[in-house]
C-alpha positions, 0 to 999 in steps of 0.5 A: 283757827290756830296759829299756823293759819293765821300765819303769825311768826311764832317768834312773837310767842316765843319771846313772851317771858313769864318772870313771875315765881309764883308761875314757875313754882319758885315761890315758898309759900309760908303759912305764918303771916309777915308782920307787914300784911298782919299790920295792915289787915288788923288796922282800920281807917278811923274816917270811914264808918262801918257800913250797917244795912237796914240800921232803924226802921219806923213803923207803927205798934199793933200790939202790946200784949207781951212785957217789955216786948212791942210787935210793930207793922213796917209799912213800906213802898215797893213797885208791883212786879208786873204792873210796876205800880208803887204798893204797900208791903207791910211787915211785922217785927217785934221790939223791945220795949224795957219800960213797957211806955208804948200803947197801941197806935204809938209811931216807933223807930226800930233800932237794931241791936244785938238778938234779945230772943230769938225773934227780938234784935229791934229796940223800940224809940219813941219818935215825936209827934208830928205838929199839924202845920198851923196855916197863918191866916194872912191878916192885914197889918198897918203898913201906913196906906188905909185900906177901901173897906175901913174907909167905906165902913166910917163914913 
């Protein structure tokens, strides 16, 4: 379709005006900054924190073979690609452990920091044990009212 059959008065068009100078090639491109853009690209906000991306993961030591280095398994649930069910992948990262104070078995969480070697930018942190839940027995307390089976037990 062009203009002509769609019949517009080409008026409309003419009296479009592009005003910008950048369009019309008026512009002066300058390649030193001005103070004001140089201002605003170096200044950062102090209430908003940088965002970091997979900053600690928790996982699990398999091996403590290396000084002051821990391999450590990160297990995690991902769906299955074709029968959406939620699967374990599993991935090993080796840390750094500076006091050598992990043993095999022991649960971490992973730190990123600065690369330490070539395969190494975790610092291992010893997580807390998990406490069992303790389940309190519910053993009745005097309330005042005697209880059917005291009564029967004393006479």
């Amino acid at each position: 379709m062009s203009l002509l059959q769609l019949q517009l008065p080409l008026s409309q068009f003419k009296s479009l005006n592009l005003s910008t100078p950048f369009l019309h090639g008026n512009s002066v491109v300058s390649t030193k900054p001005s103070s004001s853009t140089s201002n605003h690209h170096h200044q950062r906000h102090a209430y908003l924190p940088p965002i970091r991306a997979m900053r600690s993961l928790q996982g699990r030591v398999i091996c403590t073979t290396n000084d002051k280095t821990v391999n450590v398994e990160v297990t995690r649930l991902a769906p299955h690609p074709k029968y959406k069910r939620r699967v374990r992948k599993k991935k090993k990262f080796q840390a750094h452990d500076p006091e050598n104070q992990f043993q095999i078995g022991d649960l971490v969480q992973l730190e990123k920091c600065k690369p330490i070697s070539k395969k190494k930018t975790f610092l291992a942190i010893p997580v807390p044990k998990r406490t069992a839940k303790q389940s309190k027995e519910v053993a009745p307390q005097d309330v005042g009212i005697p209880l059917e089976s005291d009564s029967s037990s004393q006479v």
